[in-house]
Structures are given as C-alpha cells and as structure tokens.
N, C-alpha and C positions, 0 to 999 in steps of 0.2 A: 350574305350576298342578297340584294335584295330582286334582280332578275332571276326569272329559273333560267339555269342555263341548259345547255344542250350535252349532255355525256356521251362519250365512249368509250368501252371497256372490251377487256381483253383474256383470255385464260390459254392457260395450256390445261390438261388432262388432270394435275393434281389442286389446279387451281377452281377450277369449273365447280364444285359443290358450294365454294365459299364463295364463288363469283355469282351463281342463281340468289343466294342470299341479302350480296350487293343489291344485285339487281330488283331483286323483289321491294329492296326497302327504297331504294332510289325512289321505283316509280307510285309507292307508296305515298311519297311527298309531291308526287306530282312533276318531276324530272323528267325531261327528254330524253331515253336511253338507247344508245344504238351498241347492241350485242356482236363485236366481230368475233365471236366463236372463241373456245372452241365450245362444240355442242354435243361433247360428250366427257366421262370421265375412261375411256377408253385413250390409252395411250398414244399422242401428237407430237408434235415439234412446235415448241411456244413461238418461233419464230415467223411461220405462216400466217396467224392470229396478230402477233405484235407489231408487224409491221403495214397488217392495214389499217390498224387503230390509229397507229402513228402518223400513219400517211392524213387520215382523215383530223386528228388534231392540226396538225403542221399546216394542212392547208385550209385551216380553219372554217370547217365544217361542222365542230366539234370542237365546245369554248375547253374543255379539262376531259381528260382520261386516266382511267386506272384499269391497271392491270394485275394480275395473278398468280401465281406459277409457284410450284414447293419452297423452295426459298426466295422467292421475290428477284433474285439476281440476275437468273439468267435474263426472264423478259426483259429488267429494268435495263439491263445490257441493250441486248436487242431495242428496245425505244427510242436509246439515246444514244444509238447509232446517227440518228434524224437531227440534221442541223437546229432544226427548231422546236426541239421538244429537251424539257430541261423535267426527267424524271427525276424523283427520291425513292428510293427502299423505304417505307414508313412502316415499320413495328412497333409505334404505340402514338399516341394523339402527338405529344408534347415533340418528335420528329417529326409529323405533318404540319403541325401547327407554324416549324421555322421551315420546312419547304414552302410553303406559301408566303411566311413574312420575307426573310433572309432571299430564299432562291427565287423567288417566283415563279415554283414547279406547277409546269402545266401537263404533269403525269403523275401522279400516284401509284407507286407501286407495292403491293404488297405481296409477305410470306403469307401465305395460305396454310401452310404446316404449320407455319409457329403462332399463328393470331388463332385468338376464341372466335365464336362468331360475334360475340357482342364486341370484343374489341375492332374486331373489320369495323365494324358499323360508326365504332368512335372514330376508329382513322377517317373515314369516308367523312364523315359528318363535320369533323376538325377541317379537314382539307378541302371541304365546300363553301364553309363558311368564316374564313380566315384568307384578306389579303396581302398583297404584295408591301411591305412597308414602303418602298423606294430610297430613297437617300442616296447614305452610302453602301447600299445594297447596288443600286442601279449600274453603275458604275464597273461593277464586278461580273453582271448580270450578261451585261453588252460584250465582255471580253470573253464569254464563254464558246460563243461560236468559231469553228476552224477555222484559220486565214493559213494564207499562203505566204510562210514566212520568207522561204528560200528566193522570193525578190528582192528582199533584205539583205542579202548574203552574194557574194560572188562564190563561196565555196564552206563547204563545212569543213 
C-alpha cells in the first residue's frame, strides 16, 4: 500500500499480549494506530472493545482494523455484526492474503492462542499490503450487506 494508513485494533483479555506486539510493530513502521482496549490481560468481554473499533472503521475514521481474542471468533463475530465491516478469522498469511484480494476485508481478525508472534506479524503485514482484486469479486462484495427481504415477499 503505498499511503500509510490509519489502524484500529482491538483485544479482549487473552488477546491483549499479542495485540501490544501488533501494536508495537505497527507503529514501528510508522502507522497510525488507535488502541480501543482492552488494556489489560485481566479478564473482559471482547465485545465492549470490538464494537468501538468497528464503530470507528465503519465510519471511516479508520481505513482497516484488526482485532484479537483466544480464538479469533468470538470478536470476528462481534465486528461483523457492523453492516460495513467485512472481517476474516486469518491464521496464516495465505487466508489474509484472499481476505483482501477475494473479500475486501476491512477487519482482520486474529487467534491469539493459536498464532506465533512472528506469524501475527505475517498476518498483519500480508493484510496491509495486499488489495482488493475487484472483478468478479465486486459483485459478490456488494451483496454481502443485510437488505430487507420481506418487501419481496407477501408472506413466508
């Protein structure tokens, strides 16, 4: 990518060691990083955390966000609650790599438990610098957001 862009990240409690990590190497390179907690490894609810991150990507405040938590699911759950946020679970580059070409994930999520720290650093690094292909991606992209089908419908 050749702008730096703006990050925001996110941890719950078993995420938070591997999230300081992120963070450390982020702003290592010189990235904009905004911390929404959590800011301990004392026991949270990843939800608190994940859903101001989200709030702050979605309304683009914050060009991409990753997030943390034991096995990646729960938060990636919770993000992508958010109409406009299109997370991935990423556990090695080569799944980062097609959320950004394929999906045009603008959340990163990761297992905290199951990543090295040097593999965080490839997911993160994969997933900054790789984008969206478009095509027949886009297409697919567009129909991810909820509509309201049951105007469709006189009755189910």
């Amino acid at each position: 990518m050749n702008k730096k862009i703006k990050i925001a990240i996110a941890s719950d409690h078993a995420g938070f060691s591997k999230k300081k990590i992120v963070v450390d190497f982020l702003k290592s390179q010189s990235y904009e990083v905004k911390d929404f907690g959590s800011f301990t490894s004392n026991s949270v609810d990843y939800p608190d955390f994940a859903h101001l991150m989200a709030d702050a990507v979605e309304d683009k405040y914050f060009d991409i966000g990753f997030s943390l938590c034991g096995s990646g699911n729960g938060i990636n759950m919770t993000v992508n609650k958010h109409q406009k946020i299109r997370a991935a679970l990423c556990w090695n580059s080569e799944i980062a790599k097609l959320a950004r070409n394929h999906n045009d994930a603008n959340v990163c999520s990761i297992p905290a438990r199951f990543v090295t720290d040097d593999e965080a650093i490839e997911i993160v690094k994969t997933f900054l610098y790789q984008e969206f292909d478009g095509g027949r991606h886009s297409r697919r992209i567009k129909n991810i957001p909820v509509i309201d089908i049951r105007k469709y419908y006189d009755s189910y």
